[in-house]
Structure formats: C-alpha cells, structure tokens
PyMOL Python script that loads the backbone (N, CA, C, O; Angstrom):
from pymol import cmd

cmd.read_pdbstr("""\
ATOM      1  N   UNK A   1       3.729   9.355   5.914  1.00  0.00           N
ATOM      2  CA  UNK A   1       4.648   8.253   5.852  1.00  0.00           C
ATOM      3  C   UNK A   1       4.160   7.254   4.808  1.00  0.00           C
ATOM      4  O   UNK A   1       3.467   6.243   4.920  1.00  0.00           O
ATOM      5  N   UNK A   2       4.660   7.768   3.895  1.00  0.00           N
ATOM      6  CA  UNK A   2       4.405   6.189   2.561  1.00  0.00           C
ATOM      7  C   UNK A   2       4.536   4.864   3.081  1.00  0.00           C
ATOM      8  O   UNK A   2       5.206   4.651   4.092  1.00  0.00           O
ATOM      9  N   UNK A   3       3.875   3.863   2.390  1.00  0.00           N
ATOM     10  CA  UNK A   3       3.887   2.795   2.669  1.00  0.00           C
ATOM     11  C   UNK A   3       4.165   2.163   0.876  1.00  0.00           C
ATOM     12  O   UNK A   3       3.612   2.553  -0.152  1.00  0.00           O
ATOM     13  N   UNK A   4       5.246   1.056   1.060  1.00  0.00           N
ATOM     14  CA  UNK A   4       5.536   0.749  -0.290  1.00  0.00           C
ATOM     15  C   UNK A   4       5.153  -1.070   0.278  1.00  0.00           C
ATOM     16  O   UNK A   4       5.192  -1.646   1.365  1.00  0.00           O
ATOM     17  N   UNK A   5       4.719  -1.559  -1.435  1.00  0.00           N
ATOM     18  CA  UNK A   5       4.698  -3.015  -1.395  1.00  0.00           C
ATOM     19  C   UNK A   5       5.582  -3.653  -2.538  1.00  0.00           C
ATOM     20  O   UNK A   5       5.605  -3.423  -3.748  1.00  0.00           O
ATOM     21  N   UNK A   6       6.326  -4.560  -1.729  1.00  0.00           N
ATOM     22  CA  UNK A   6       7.116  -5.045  -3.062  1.00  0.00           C
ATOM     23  C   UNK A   6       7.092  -6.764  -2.883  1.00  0.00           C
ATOM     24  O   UNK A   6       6.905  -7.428  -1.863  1.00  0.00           O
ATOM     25  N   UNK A   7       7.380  -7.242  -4.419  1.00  0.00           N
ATOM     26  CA  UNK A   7       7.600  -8.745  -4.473  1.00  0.00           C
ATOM     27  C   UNK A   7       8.905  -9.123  -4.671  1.00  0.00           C
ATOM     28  O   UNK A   7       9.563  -8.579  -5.557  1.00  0.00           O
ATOM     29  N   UNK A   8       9.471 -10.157  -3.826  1.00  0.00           N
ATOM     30  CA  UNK A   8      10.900 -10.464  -4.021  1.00  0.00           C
ATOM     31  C   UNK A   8      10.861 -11.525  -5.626  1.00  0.00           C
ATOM     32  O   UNK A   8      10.315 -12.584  -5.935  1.00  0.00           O
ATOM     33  N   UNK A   9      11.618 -10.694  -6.216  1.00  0.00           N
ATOM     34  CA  UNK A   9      11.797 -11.525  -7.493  1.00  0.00           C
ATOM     35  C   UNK A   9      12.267 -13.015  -7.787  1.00  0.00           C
ATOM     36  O   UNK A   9      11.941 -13.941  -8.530  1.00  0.00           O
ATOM     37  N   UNK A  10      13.516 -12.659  -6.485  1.00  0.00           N
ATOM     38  CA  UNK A  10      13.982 -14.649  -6.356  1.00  0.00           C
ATOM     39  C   UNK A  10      13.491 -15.404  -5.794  1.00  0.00           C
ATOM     40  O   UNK A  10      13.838 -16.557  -6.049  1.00  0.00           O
ATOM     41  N   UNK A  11      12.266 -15.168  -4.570  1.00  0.00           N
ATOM     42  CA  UNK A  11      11.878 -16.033  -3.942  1.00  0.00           C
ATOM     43  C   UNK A  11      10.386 -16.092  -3.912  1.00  0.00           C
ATOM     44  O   UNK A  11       9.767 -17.116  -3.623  1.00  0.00           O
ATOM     45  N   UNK A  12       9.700 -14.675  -4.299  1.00  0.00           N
ATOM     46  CA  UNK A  12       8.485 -14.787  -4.512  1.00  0.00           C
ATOM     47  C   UNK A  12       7.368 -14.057  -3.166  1.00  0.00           C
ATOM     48  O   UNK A  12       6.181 -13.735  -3.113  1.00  0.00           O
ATOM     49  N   UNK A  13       8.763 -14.039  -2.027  1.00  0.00           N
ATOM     50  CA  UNK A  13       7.684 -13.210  -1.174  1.00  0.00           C
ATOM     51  C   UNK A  13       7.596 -12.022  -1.076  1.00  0.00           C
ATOM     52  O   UNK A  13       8.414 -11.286  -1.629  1.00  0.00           O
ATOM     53  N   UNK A  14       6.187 -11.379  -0.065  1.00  0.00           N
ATOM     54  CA  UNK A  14       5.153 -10.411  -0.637  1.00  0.00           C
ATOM     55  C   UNK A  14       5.757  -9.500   1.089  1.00  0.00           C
ATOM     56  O   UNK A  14       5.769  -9.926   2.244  1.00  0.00           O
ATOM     57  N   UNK A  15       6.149  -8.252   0.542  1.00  0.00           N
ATOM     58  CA  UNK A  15       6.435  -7.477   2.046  1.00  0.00           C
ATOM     59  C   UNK A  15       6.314  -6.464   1.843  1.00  0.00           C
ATOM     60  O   UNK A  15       6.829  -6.064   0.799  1.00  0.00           O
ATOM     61  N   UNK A  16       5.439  -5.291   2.868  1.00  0.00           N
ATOM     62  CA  UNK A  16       5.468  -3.482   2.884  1.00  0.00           C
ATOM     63  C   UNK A  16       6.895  -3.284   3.607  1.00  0.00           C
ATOM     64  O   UNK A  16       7.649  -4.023   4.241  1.00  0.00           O
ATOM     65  N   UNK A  17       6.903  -2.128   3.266  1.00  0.00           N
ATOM     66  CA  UNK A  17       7.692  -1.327   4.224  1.00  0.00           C
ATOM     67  C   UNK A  17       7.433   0.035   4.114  1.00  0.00           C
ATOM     68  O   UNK A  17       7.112   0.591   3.063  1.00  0.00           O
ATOM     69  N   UNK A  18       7.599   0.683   5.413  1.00  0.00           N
ATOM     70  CA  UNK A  18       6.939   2.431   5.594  1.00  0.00           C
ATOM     71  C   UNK A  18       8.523   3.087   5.637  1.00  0.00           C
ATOM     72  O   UNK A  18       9.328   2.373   6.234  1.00  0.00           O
ATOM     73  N   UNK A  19       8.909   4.007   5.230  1.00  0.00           N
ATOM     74  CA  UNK A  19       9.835   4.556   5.188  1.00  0.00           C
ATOM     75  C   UNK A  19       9.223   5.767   6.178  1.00  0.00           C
ATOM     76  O   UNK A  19       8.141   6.339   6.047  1.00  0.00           O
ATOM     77  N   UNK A  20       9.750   5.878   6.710  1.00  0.00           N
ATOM     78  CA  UNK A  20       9.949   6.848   8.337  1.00  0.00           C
ATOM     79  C   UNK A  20      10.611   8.375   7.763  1.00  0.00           C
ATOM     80  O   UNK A  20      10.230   9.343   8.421  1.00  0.00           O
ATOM     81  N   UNK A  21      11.381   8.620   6.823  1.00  0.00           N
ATOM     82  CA  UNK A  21      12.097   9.653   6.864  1.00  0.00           C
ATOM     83  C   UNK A  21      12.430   9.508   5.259  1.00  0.00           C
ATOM     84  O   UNK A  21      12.711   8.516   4.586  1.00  0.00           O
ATOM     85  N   UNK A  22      12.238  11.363   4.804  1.00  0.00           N
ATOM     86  CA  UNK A  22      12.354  11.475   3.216  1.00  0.00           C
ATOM     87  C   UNK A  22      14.046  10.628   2.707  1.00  0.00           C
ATOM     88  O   UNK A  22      14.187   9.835   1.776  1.00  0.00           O
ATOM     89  N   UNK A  23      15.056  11.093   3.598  1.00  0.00           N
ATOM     90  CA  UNK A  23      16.596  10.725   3.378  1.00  0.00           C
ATOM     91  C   UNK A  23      16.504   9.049   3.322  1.00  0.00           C
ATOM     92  O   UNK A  23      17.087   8.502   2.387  1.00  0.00           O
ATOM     93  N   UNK A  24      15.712   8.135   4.402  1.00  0.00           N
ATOM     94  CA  UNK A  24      15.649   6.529   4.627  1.00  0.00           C
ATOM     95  C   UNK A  24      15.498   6.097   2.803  1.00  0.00           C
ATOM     96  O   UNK A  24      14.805   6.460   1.853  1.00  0.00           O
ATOM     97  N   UNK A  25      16.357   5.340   3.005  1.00  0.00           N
ATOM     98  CA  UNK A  25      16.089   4.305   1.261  1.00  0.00           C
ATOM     99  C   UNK A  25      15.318   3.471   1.444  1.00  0.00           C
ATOM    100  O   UNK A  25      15.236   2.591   2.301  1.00  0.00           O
ATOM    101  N   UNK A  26      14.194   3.988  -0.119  1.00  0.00           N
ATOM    102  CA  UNK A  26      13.033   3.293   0.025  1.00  0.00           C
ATOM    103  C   UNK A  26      13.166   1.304  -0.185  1.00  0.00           C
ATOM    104  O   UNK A  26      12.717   0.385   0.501  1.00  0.00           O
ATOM    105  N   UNK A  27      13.919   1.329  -1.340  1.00  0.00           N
ATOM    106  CA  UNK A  27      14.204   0.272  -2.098  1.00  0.00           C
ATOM    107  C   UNK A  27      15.123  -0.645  -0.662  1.00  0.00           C
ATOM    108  O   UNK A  27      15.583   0.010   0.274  1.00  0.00           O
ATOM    109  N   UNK A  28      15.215  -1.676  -0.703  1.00  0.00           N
ATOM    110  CA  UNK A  28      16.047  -2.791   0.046  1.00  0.00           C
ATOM    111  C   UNK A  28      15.948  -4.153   0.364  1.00  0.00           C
ATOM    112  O   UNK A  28      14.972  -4.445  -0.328  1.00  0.00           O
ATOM    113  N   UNK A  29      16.233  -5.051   0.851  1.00  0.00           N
ATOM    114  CA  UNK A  29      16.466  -6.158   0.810  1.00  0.00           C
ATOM    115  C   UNK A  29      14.971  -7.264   1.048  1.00  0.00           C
ATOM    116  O   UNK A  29      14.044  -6.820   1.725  1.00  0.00           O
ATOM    117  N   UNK A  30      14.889  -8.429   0.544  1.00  0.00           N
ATOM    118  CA  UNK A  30      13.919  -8.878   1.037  1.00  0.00           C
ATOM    119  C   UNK A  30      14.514  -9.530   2.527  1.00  0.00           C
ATOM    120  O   UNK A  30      15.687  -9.821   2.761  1.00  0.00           O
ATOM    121  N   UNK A  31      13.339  -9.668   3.451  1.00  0.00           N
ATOM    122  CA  UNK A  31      13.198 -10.183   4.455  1.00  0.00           C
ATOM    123  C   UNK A  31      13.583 -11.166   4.748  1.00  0.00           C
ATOM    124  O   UNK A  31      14.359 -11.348   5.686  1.00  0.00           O
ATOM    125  N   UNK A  32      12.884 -12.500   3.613  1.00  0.00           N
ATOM    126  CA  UNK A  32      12.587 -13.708   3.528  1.00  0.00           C
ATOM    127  C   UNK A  32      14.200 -14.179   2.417  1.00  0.00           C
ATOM    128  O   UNK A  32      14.399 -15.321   2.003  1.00  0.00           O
ATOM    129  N   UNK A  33      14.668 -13.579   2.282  1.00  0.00           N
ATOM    130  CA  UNK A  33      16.041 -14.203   1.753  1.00  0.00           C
ATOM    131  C   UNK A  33      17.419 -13.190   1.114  1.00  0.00           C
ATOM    132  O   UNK A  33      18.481 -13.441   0.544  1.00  0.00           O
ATOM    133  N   UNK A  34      16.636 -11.820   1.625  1.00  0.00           N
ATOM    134  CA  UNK A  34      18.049 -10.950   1.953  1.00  0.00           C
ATOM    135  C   UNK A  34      18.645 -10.905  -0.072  1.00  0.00           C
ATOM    136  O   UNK A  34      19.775 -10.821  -0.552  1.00  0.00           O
ATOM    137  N   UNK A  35      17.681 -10.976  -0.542  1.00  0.00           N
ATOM    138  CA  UNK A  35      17.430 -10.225  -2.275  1.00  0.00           C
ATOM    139  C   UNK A  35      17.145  -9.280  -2.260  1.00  0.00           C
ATOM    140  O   UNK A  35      16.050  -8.775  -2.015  1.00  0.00           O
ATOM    141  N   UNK A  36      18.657  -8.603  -2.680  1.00  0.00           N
ATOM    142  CA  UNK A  36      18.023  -7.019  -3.565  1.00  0.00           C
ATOM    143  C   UNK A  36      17.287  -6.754  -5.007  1.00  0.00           C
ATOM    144  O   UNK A  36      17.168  -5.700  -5.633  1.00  0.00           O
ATOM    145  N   UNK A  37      16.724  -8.405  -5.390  1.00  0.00           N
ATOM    146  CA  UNK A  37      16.222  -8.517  -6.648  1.00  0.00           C
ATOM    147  C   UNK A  37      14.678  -8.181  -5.880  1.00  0.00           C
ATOM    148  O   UNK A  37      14.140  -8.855  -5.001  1.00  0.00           O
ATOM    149  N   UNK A  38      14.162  -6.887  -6.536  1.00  0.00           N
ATOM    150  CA  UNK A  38      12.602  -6.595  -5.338  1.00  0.00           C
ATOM    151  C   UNK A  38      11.830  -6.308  -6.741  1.00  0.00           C
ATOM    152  O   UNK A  38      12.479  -6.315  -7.788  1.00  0.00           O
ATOM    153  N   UNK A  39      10.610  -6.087  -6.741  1.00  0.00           N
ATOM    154  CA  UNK A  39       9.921  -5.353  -7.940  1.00  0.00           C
ATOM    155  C   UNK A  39       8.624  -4.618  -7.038  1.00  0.00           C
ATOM    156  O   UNK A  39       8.075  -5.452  -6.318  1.00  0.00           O
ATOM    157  N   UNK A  40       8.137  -3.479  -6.952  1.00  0.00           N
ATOM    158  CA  UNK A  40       7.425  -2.720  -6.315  1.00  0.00           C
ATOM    159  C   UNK A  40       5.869  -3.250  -6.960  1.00  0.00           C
ATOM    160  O   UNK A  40       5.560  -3.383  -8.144  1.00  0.00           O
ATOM    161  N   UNK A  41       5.104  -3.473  -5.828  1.00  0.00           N
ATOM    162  CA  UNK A  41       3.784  -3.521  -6.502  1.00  0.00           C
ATOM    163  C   UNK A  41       2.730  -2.349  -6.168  1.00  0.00           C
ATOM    164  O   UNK A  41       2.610  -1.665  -5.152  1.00  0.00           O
ATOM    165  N   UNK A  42       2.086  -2.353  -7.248  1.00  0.00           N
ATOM    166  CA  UNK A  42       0.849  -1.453  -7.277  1.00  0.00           C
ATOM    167  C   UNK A  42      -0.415  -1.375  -5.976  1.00  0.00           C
ATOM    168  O   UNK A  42      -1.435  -2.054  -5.854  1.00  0.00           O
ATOM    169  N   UNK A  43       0.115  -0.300  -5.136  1.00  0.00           N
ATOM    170  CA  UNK A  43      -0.477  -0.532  -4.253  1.00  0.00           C
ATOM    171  C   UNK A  43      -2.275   0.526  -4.260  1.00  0.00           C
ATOM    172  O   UNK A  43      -2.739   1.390  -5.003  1.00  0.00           O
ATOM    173  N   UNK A  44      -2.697  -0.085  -3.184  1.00  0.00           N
ATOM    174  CA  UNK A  44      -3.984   0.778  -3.219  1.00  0.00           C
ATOM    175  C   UNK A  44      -4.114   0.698  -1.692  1.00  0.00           C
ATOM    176  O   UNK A  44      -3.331   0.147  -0.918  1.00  0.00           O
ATOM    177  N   UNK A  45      -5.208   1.329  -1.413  1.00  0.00           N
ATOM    178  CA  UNK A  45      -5.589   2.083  -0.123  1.00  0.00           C
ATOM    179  C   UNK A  45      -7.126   1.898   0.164  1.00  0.00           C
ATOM    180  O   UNK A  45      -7.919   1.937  -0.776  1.00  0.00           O
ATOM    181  N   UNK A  46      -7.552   1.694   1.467  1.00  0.00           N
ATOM    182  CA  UNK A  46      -8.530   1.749   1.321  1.00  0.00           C
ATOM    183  C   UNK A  46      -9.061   3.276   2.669  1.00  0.00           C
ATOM    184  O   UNK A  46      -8.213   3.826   3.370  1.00  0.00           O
ATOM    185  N   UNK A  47     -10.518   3.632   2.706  1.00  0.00           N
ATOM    186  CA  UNK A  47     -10.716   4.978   3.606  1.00  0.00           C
ATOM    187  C   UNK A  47     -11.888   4.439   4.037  1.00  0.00           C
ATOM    188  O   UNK A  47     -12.568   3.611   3.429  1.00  0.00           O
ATOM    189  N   UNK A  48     -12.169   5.052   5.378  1.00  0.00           N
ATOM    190  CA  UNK A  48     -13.253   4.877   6.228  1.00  0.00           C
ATOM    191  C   UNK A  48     -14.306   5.818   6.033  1.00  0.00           C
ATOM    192  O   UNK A  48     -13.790   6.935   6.084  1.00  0.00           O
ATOM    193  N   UNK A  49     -15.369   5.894   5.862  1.00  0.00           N
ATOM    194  CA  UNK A  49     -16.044   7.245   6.203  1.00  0.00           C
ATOM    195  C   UNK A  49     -17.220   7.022   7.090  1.00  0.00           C
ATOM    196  O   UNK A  49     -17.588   5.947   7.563  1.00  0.00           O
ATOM    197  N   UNK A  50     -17.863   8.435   7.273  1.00  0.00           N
ATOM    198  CA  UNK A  50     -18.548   8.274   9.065  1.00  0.00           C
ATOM    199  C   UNK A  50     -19.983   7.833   8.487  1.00  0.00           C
ATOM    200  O   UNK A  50     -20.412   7.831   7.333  1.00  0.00           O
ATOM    201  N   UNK A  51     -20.394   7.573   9.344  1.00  0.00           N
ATOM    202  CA  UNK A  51     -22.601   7.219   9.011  1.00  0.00           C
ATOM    203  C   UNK A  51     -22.636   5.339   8.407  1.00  0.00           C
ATOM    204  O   UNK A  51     -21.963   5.093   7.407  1.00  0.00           O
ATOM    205  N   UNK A  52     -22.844   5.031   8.583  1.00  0.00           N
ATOM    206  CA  UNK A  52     -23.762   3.494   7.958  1.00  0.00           C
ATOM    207  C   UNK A  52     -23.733   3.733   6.710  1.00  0.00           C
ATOM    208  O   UNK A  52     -23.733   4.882   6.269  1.00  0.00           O
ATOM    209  N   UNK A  53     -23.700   2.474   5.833  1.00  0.00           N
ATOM    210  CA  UNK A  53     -23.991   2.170   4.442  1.00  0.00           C
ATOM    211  C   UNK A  53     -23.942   0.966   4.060  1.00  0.00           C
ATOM    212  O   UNK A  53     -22.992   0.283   3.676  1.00  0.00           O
ATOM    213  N   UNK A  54     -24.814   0.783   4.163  1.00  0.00           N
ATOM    214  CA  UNK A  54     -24.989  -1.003   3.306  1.00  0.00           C
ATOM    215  C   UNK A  54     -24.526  -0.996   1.516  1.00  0.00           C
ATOM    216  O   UNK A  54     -24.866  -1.683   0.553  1.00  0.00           O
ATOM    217  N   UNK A  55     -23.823  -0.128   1.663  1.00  0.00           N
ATOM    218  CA  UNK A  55     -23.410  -0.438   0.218  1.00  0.00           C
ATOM    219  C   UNK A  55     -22.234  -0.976  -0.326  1.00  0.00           C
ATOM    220  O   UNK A  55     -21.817  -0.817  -1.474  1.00  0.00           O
ATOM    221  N   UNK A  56     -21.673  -1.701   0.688  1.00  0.00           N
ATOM    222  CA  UNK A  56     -20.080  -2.908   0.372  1.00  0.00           C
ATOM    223  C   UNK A  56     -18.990  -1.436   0.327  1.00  0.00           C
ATOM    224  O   UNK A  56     -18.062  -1.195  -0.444  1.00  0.00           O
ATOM    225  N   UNK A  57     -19.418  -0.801   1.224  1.00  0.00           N
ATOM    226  CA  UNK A  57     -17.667   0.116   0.732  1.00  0.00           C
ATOM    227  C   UNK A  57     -18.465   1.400  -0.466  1.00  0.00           C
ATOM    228  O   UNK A  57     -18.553   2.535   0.001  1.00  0.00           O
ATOM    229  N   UNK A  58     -18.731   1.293  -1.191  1.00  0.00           N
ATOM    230  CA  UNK A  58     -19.338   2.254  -2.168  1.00  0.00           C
ATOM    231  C   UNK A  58     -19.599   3.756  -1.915  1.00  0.00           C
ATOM    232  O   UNK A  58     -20.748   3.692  -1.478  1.00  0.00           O
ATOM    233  N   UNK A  59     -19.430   4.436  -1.912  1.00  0.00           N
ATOM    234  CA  UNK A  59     -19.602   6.071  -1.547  1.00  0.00           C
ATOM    235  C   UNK A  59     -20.804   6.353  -1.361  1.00  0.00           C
ATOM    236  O   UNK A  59     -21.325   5.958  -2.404  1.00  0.00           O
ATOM    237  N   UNK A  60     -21.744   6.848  -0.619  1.00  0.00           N
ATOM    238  CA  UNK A  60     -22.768   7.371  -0.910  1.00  0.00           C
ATOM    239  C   UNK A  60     -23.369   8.953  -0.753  1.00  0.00           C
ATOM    240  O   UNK A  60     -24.396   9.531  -0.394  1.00  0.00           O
ATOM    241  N   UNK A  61     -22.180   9.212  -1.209  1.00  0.00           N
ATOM    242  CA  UNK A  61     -22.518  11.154  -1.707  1.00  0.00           C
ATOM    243  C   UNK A  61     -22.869  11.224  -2.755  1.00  0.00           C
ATOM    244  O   UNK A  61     -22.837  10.398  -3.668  1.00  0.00           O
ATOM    245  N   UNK A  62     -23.301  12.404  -2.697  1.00  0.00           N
ATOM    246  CA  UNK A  62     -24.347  12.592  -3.708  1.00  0.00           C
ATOM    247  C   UNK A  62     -23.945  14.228  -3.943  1.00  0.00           C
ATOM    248  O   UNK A  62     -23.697  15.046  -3.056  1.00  0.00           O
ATOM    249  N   UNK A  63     -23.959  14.468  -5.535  1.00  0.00           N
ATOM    250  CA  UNK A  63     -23.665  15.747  -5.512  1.00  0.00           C
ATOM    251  C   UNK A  63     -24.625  17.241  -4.442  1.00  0.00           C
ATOM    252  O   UNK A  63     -25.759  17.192  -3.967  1.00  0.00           O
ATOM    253  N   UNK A  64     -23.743  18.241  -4.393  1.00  0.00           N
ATOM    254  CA  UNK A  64     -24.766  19.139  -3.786  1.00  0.00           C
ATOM    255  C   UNK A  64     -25.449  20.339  -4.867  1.00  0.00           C
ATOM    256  O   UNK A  64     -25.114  20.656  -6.009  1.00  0.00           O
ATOM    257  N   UNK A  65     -26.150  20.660  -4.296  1.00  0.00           N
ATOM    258  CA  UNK A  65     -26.938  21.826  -4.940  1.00  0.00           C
ATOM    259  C   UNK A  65     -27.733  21.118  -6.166  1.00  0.00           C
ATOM    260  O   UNK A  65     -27.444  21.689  -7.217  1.00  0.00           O
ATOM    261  N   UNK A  66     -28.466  20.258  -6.315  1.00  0.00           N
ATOM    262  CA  UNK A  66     -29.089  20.115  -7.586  1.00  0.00           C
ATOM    263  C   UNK A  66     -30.270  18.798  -7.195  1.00  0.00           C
ATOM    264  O   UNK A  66     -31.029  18.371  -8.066  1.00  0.00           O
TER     265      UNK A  66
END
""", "prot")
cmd.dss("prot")
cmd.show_as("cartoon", "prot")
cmd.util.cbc("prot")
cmd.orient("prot")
C-alpha cells in the first residue's frame, strides 16, 4: 500500500494519503481547503533493523566473505 505526500499549492498544507486499492485515485483534494491544486512531494522512508547500533541510524553491515 503506497503512501503518497503532497503540498496543497493554494494553501500550503502538508498531507499523506495511502491509497488502499490499485483502481482508488491517487491524486485528490486537499483536506485543509478542498484544492485540487496539490503538488506531490518527494517522499522517503525510513527501516528498522534487528541488534543495537550506536550509529544514529547508519547500517552496520559489512560485506561478507572478505
């Protein structure tokens, strides 16, 4: 289930929306004042992984075999 972020162009506010189903339209109204003026922002993601690391988020794998 995608998750999209968009900025309302006329008013300036900031809203996701998850589209549930491939057929559901992604694109639609803002929330905060019912503008179909939207512009999609560049979203990112963040991931969990298992074990401790004091390293702020940073990966700590390490290639194998070498």
């Amino acid at each position: 289930m995608p998750l999209f972020e968009y900025v309302c162009l006329n008013c300036g506010a900031e809203f996701e929306r998850l589209v549930l189903k491939s057929s559901e339209e992604v694109r639609g109204f803002c929330p905060a004042c019912n503008s179909p003026n939207l512009e999609e922002k560049v979203s990112s993601f963040a991931s969990v992984s298992k074990g401790g690391s004091s390293l702020g988020g940073a990966s700590d794998c390490t290639p194998a075999g070498g």
